[in-house]
PAVEX-815299 format. One record per residue (C-alpha): residue number from 1; residue in one letter; chain; z, y, x. Coordinates in steps of 0.001 Angstrom, whole numbers, padded with zeros to 6 digits. Example, Ala and Ser with C-alpha at 12.3 -4.5 7.8 and 13.67 -1.06 7.14 Angstrom:
# residues 2
<site k="1" r="a" c="A" up="007800" north="-004500" east="012300"/>
<site k="2" r="s" c="A" up="007140" north="-001060" east="013670"/>
***
This chain:
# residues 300
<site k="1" r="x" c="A" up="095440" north="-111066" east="037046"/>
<site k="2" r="x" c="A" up="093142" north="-113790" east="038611"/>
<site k="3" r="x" c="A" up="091263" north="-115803" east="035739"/>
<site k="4" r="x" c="A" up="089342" north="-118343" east="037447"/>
<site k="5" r="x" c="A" up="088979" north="-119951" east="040376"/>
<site k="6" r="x" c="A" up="085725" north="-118627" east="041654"/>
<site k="7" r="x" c="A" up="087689" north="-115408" east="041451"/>
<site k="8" r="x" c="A" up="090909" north="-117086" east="043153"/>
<site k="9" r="x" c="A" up="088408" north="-118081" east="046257"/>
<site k="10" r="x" c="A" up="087080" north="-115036" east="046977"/>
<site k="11" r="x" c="A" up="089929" north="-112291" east="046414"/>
<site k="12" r="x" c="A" up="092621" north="-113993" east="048479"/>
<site k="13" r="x" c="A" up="090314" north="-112672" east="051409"/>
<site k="14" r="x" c="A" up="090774" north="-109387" east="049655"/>
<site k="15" r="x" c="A" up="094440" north="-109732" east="049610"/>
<site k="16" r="x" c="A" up="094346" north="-111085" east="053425"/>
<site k="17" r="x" c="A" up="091647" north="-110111" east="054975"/>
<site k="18" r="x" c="A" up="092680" north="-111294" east="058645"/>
<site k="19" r="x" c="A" up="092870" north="-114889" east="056619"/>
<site k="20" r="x" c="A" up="088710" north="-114976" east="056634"/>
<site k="21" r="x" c="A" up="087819" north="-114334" east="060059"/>
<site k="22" r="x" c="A" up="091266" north="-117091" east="061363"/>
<site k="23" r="x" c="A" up="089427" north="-119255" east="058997"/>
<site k="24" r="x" c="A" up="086344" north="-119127" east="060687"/>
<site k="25" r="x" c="A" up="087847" north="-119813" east="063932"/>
<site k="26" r="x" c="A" up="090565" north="-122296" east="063339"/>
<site k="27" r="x" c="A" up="088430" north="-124411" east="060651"/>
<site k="28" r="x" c="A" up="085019" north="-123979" east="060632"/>
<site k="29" r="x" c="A" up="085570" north="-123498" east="064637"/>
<site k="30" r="x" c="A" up="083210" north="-120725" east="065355"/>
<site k="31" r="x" c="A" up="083765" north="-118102" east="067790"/>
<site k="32" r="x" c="A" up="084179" north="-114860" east="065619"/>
<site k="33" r="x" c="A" up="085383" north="-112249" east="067668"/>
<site k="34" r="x" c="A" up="089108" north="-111242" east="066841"/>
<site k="35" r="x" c="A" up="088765" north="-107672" east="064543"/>
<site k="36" r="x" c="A" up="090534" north="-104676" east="065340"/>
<site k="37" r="x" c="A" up="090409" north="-103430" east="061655"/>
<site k="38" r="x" c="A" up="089110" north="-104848" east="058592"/>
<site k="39" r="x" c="A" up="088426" north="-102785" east="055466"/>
<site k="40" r="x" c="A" up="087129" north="-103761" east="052057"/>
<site k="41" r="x" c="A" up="083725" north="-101997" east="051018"/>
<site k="42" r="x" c="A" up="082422" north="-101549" east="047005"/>
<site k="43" r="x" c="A" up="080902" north="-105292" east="046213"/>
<site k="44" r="x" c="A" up="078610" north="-103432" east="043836"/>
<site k="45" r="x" c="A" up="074829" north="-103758" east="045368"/>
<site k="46" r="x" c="A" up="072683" north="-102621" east="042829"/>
<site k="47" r="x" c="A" up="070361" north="-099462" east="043170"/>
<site k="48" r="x" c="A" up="071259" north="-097106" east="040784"/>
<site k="49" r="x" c="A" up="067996" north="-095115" east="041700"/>
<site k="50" r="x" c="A" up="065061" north="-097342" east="042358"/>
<site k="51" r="x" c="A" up="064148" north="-097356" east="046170"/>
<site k="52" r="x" c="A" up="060636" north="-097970" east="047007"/>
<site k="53" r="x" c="A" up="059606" north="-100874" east="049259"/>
<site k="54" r="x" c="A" up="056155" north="-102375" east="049889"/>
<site k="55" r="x" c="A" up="054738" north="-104641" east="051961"/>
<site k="56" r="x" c="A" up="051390" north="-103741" east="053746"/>
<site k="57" r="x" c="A" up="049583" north="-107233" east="052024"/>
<site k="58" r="x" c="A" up="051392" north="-109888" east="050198"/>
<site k="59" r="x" c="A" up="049696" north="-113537" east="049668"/>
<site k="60" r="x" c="A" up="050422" north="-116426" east="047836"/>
<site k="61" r="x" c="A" up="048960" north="-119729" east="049920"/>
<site k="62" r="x" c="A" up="049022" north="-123336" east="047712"/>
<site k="63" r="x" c="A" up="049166" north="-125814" east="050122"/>
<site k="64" r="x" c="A" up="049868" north="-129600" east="050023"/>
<site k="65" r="x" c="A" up="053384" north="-128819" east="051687"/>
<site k="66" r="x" c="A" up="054369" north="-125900" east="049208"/>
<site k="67" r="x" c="A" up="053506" north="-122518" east="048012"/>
<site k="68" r="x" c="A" up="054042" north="-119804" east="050240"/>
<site k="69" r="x" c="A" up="053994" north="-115869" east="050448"/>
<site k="70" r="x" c="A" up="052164" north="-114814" east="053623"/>
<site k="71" r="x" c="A" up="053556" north="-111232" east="054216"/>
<site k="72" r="x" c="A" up="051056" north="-108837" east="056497"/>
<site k="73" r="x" c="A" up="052803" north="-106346" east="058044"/>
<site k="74" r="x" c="A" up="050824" north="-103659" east="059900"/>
<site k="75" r="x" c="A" up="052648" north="-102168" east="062687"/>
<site k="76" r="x" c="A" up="051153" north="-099987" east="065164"/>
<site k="77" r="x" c="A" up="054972" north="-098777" east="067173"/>
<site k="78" r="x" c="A" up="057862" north="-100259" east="067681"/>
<site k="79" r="x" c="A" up="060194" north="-099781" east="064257"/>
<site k="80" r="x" c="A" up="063803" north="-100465" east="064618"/>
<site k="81" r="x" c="A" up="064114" north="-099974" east="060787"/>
<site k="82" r="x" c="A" up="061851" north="-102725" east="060112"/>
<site k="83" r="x" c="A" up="064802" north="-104801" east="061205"/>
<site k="84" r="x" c="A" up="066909" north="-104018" east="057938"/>
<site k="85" r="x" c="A" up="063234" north="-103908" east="055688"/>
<site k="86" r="x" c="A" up="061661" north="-106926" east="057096"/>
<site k="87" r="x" c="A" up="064569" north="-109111" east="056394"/>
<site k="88" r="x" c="A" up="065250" north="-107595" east="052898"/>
<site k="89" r="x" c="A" up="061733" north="-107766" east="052139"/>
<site k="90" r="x" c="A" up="061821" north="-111897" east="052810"/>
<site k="91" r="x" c="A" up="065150" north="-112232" east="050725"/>
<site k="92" r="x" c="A" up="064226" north="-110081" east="047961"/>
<site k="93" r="x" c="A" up="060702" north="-112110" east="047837"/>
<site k="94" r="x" c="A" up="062132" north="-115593" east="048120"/>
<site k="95" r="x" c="A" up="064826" north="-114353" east="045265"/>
<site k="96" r="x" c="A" up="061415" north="-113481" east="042855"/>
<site k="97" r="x" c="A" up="059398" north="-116147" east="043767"/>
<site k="98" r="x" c="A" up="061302" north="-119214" east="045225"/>
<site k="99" r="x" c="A" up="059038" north="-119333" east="047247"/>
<site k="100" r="x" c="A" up="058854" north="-119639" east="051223"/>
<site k="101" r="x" c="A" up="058006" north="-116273" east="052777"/>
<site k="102" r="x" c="A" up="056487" north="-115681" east="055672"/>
<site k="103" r="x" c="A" up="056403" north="-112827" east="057744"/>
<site k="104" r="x" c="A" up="052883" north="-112386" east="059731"/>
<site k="105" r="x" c="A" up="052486" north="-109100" east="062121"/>
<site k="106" r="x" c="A" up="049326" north="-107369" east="063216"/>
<site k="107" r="x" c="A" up="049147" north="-105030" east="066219"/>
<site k="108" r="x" c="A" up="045986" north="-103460" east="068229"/>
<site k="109" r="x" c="A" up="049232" north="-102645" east="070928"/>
<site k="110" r="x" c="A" up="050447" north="-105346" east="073662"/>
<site k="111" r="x" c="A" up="053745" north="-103602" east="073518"/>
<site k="112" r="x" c="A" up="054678" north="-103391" east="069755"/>
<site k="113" r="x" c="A" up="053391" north="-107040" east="069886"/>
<site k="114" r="x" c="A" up="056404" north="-108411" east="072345"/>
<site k="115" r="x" c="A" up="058403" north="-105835" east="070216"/>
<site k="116" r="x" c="A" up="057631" north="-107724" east="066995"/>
<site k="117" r="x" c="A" up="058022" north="-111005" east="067950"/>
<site k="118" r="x" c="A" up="061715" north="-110560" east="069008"/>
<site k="119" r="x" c="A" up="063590" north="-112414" east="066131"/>
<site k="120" r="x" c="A" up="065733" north="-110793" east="064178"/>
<site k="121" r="x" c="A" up="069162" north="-111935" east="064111"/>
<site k="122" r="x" c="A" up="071865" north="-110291" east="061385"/>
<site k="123" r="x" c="A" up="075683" north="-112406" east="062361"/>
<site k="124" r="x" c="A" up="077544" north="-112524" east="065406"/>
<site k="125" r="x" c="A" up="076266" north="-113824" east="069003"/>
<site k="126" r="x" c="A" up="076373" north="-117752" east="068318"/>
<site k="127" r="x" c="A" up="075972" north="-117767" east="064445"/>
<site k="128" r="x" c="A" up="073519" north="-116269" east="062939"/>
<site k="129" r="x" c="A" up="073595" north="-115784" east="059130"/>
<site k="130" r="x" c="A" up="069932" north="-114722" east="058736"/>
<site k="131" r="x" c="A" up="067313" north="-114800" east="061647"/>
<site k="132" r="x" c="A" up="064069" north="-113854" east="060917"/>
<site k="133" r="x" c="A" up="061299" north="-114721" east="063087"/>
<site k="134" r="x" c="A" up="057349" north="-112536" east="063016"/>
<site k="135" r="x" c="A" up="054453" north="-114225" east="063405"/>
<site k="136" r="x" c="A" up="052541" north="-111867" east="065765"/>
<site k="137" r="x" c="A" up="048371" north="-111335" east="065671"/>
<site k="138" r="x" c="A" up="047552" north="-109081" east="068776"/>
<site k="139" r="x" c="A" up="045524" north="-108331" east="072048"/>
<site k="140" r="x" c="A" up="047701" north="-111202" east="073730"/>
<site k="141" r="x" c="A" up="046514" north="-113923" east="071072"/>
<site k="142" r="x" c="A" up="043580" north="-112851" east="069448"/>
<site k="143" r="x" c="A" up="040520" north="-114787" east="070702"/>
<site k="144" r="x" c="A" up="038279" north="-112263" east="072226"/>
<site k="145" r="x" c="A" up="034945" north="-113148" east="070973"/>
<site k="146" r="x" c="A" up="031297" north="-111865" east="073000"/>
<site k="147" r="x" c="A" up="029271" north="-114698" east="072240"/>
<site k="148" r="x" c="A" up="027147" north="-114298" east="069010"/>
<site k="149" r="x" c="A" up="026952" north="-117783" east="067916"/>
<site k="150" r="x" c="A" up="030889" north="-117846" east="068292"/>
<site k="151" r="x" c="A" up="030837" north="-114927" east="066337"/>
<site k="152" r="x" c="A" up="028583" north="-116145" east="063824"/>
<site k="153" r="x" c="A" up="030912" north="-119219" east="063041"/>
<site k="154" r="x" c="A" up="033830" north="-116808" east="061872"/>
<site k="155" r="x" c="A" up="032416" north="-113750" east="061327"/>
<site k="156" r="x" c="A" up="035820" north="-112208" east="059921"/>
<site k="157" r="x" c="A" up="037596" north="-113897" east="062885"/>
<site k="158" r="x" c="A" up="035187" north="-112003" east="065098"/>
<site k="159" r="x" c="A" up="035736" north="-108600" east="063053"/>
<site k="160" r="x" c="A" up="039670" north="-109075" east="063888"/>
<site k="161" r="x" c="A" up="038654" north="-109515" east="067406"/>
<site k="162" r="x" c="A" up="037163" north="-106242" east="067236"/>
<site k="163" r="x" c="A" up="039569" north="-104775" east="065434"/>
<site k="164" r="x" c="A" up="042018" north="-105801" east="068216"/>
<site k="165" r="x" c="A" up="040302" north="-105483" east="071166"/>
<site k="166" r="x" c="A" up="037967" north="-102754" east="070784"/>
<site k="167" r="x" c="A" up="038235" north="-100563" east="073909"/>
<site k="168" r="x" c="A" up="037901" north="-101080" east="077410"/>
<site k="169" r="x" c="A" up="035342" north="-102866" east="079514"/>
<site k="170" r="x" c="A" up="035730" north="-105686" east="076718"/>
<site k="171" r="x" c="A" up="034658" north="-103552" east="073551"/>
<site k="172" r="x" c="A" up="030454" north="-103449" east="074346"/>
<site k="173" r="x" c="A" up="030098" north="-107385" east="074429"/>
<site k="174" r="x" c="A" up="033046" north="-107658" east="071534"/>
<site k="175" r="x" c="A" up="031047" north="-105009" east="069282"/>
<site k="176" r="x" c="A" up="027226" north="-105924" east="070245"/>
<site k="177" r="x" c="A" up="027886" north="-109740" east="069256"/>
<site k="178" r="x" c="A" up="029878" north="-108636" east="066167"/>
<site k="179" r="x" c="A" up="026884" north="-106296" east="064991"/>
<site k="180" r="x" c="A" up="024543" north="-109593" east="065400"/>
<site k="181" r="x" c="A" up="026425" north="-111778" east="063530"/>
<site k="182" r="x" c="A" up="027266" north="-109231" east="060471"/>
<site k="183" r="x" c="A" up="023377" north="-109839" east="059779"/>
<site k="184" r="x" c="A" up="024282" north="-113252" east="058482"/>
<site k="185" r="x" c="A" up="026391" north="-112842" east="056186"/>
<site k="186" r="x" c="A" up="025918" north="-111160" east="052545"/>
<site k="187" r="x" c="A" up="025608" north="-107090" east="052996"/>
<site k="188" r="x" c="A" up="028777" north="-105859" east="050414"/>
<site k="189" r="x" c="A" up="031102" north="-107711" east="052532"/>
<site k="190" r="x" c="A" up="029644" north="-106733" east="055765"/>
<site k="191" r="x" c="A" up="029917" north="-103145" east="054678"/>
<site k="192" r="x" c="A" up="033614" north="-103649" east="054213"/>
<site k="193" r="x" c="A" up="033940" north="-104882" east="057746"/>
<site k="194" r="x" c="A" up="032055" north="-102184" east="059452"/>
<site k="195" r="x" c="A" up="034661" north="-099959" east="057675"/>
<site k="196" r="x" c="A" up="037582" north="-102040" east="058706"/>
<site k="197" r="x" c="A" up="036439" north="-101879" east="062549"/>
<site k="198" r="x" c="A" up="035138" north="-098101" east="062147"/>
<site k="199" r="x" c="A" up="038682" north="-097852" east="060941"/>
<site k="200" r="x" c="A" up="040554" north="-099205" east="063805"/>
<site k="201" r="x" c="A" up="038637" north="-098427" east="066627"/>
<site k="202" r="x" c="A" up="041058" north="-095407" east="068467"/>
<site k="203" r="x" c="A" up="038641" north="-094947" east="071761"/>
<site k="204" r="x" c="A" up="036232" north="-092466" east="070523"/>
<site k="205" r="x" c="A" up="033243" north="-094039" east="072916"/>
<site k="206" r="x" c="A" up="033727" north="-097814" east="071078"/>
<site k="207" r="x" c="A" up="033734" north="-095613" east="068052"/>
<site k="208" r="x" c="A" up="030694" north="-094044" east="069262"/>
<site k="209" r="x" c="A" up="028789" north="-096839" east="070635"/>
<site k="210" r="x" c="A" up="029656" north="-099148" east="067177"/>
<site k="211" r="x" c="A" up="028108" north="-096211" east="064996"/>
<site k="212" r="x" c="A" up="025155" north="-096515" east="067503"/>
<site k="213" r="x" c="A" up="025212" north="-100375" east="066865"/>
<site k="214" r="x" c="A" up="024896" north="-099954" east="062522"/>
<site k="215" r="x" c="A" up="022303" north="-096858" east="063303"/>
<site k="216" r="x" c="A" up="020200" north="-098713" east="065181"/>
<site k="217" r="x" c="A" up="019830" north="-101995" east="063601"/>
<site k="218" r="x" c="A" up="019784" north="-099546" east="059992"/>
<site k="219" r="x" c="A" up="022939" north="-101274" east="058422"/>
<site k="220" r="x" c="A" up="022636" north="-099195" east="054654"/>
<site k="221" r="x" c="A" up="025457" north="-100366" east="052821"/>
<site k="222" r="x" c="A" up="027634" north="-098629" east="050382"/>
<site k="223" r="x" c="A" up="030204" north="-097235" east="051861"/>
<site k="224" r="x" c="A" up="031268" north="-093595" east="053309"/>
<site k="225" r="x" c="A" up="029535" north="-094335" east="057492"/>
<site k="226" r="x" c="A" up="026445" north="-095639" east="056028"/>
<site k="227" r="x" c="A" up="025928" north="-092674" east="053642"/>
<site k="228" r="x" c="A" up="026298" north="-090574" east="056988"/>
<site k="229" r="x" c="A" up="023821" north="-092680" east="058401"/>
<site k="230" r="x" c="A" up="021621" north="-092431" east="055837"/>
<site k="231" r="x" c="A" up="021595" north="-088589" east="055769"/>
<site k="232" r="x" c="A" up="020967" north="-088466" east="059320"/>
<site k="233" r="x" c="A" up="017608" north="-090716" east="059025"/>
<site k="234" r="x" c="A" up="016931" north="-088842" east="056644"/>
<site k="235" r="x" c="A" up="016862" north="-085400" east="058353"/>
<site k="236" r="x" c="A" up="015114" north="-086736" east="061529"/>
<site k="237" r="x" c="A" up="012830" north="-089188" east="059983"/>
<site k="238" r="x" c="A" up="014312" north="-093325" east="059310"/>
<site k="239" r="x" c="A" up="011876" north="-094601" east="061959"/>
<site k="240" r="x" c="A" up="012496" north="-091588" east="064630"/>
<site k="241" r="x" c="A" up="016009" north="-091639" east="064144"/>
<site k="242" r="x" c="A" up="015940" north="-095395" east="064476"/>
<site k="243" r="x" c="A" up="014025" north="-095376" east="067885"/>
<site k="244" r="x" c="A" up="016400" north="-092587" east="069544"/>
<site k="245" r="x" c="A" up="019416" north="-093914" east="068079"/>
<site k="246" r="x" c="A" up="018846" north="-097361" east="070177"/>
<site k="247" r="x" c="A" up="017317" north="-094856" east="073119"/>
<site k="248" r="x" c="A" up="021285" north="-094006" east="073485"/>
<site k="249" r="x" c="A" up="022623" north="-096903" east="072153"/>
<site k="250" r="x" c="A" up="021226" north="-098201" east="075746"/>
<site k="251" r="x" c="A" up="022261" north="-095101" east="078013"/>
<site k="252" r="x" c="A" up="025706" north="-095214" east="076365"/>
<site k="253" r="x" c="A" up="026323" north="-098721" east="076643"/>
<site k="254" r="x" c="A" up="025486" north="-098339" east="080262"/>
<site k="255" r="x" c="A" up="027502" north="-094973" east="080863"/>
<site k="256" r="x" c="A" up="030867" north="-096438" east="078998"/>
<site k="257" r="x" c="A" up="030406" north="-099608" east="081195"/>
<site k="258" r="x" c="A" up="031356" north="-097206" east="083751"/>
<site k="259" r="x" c="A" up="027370" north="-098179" east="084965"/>
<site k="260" r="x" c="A" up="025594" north="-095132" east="086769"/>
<site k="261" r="x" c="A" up="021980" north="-094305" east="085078"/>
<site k="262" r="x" c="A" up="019712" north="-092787" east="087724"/>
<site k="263" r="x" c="A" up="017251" north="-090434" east="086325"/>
<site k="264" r="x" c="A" up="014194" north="-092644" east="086762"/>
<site k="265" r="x" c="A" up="016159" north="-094833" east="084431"/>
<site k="266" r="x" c="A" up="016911" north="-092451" east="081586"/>
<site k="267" r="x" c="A" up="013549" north="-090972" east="081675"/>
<site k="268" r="x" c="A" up="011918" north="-094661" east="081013"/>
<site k="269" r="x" c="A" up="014419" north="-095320" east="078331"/>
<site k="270" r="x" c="A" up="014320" north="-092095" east="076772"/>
<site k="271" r="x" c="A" up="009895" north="-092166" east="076804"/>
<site k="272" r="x" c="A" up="010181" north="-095726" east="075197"/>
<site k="273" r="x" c="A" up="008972" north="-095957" east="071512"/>
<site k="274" r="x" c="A" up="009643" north="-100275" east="070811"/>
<site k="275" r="x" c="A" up="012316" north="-100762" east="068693"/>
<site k="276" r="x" c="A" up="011806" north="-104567" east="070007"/>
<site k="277" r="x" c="A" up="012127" north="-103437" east="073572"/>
<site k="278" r="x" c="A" up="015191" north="-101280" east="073140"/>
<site k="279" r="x" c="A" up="016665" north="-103539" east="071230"/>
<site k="280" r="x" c="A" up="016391" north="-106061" east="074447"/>
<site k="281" r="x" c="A" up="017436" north="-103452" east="077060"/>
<site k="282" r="x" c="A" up="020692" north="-102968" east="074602"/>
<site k="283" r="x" c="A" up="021377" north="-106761" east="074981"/>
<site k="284" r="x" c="A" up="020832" north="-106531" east="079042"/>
<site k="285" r="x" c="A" up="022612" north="-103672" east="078874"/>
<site k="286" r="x" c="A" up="026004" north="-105150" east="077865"/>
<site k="287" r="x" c="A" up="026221" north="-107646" east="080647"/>
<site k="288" r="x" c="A" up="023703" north="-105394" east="083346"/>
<site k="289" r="x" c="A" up="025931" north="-105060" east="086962"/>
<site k="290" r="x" c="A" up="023641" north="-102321" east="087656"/>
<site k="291" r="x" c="A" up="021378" north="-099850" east="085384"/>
<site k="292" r="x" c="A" up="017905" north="-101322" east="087091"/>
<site k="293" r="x" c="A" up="018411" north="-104685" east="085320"/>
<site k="294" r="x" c="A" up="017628" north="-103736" east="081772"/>
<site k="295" r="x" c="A" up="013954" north="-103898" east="083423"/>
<site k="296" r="x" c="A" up="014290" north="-106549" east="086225"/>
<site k="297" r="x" c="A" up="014993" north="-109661" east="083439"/>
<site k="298" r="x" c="A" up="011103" north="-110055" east="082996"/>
<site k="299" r="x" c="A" up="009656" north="-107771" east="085155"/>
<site k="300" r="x" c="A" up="008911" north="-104534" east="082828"/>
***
């Protein structure tokens, strides 16, 4: 027996369920396509067993507008689940919060970028009951960032940049300005940086030359790559292992430039005992069209 009308309005679609979808066309005038069966499923939707589901960050942003939850997905392949968890993760966070989420995607890949920032779109084609649309941070947007004073204004902006775009011909100036400006800022958060872009740098010569980069200028922080570094002054001597870690700092910059070093060049580099100087030729060496010009700039 029916004992209320919130019951009455929903179960007469139970009773006829053709009724819902000539509804939607006949009154409400939207194109649902004509079914070819229709069958009733359990309305129960709790979880019996809990189901865990996390987000990769989760924000709350008090602005003048509104509050907001800013959620940071990290995605590093296309995911066609992430079109059922992304939505439910939105819903289920608006339901705790009442507050506006947003969905914000990070990607070091071009491709999972244009993946991600297809909307999602749960319905039929021409009404959508749920779209949800990514916010994509990737190669194609973030600001690629070589100049030091640039990088110096938003140092965590230019650690993204990094993180991003750190291979290729791009990755020596990206990394070289980024190691510059990290000396301006306080040393416990630039010791979580240089383990964020240790982290996310895939091409084992960036990851090379950027653990050349905190050898050389002796970045000792507190965290797992500087304790390396600090063993490995310490067997070879701070100052020694100072001077030949800038020695190839120089050579590699040159060699992953895709530069050729003659020998005359190497040997010159490799008998130099400045830190000053080969700190210099490092500089030249990230913009250098050709290995003689780390000496031509003043005439050394």
């Amino acid at each position: 027996m029916v004992g209320s009308s919130h019951e009455a309005l929903h179960r007469i679609f139970q009773k006829d369920p053709a009724l819902l979808t000539r509804a939607l066309q006949r009154v409400l005038h939207v194109p649902f396509p004509p079914p070819h069966e229709i069958v009733a499923l359990n309305v129960d939707l709790t979880e019996i067993e809990p189901v865990e589901r996390r987000v990769d960050t989760l924000l709350r942003a008090e602005t003048d507008d509104g509050t907001y939850l800013l959620v940071v997905e990290s995605q590093t392949q296309a995911d066609e689940r992430k079109r059922g968890s992304w939505p439910y993760y939105l819903s289920y966070l608006y339901e705790k919060y009442r507050c506006e989420p947003v969905l914000i995607v990070i990607t070091q890949n071009s491709a999972t970028a244009q993946w991600a920032s297809r909307p999602i779109r749960l319905g039929f084609p021409g009404w959508h009951s749920l779209t949800v649309r990514p916010l994509v941070l990737g190669p194609d947007n973030v600001p690629v960032i070589t100049d030091e004073r640039e990088a110096e204004r938003d140092v965590p902006l230019a650690v993204l940049s990094a993180m991003t775009h750190g291979r290729g011909p791009k990755a020596a100036p990206i990394l070289e300005s980024l190691a510059t400006a990290l000396k301006t800022i306080d040393p416990d958060s630039a010791a979580v940086f240089v383990q964020f872009v240790d982290s996310c740098l895939a091409d084992p010569q960036a990851k090379q030359m950027w653990r050349d980069l905190m050898t050389a200028i002796q970045y000792f922080w507190r965290h797992p790559l500087a304790e390396q570094v600090r063993e490995e002054g310490r067997e070879q001597g701070i100052e020694e292992g100072r001077i030949a870690a800038q020695r190839d700092m120089v050579l590699r910059v040159l060699e992953w430039r895709g530069i050729p070093v003659p020998e005359d060049v190497r040997e010159r580099v490799n008998a130099c005992t400045s830190p000053e100087q080969l700190e210099i030729w490092a500089q030249r060496a990230v913009h250098a069209e050709e290995a003689g010009e780390l000496f031509a700039a003043s005439g050394e």
